[in-house]
C-alpha positions, 0 to 999 in steps of 0.5 A: 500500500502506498503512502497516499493511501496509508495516509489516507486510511490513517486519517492523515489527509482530512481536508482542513476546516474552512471558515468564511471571513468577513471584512467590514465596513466593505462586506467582503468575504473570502475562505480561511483554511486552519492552517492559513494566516488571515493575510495570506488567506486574504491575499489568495482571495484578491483582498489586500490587507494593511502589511509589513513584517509577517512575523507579528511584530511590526502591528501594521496588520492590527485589526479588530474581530467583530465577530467570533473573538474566540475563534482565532488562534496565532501562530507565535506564542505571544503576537505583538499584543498586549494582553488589553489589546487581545481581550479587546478581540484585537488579533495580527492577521499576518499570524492568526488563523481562524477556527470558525467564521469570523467577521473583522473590522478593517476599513483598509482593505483593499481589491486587488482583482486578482486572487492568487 
């Protein structure tokens, strides 16, 4: 038996949870699998969202979850956040990934017509 299908048998190639993200004020939305930062998520739907380190450090990316605070995980341990900050719902798109559905606040975002 093959690799592929030992993993499958397994249960290794069970297909990510995908959320829907939405952006307010515009209402755009676009897909997030688990194991996708926001941004690049974003960015793979033609969406551009205010960037710069990519690691979490750098804050260019802040922006607020409207909806499903609860539903977000990062990537680092401690993003560059202060524990306000992050009770406040504020995450770093450039290194969270949502859990579920959520809604964020960011009124920078931008189309760039060309999904990746």
């Amino acid at each position: 038996m093959g690799a592929p299908a030992v993993a499958s048998r397994c249960g290794y190639n069970r297909a990510m949870p995908t959320s829907t993200i939405t952006l307010q004020p515009a209402g755009w939305s676009f897909p997030a699998d688990a194991d996708t930062p926001l941004l690049r998520a974003a960015e793979q739907a033609g969406i551009e969202l205010p960037s710069s380190c990519r690691n979490g450090t750098c804050r260019t990316c802040l922006c607020r979850v409207a909806e499903g605070a609860g539903r977000v995980r990062h990537l680092v341990e401690w993003p560059g956040l202060s524990l306000e900050e992050k009770c406040d719902g504020y995450i770093l798109p450039c290194i969270a990934v949502a859990l579920e559905d959520l809604t964020l606040e960011q009124r920078l975002a931008k189309r760039t017509g060309r999904p990746d």
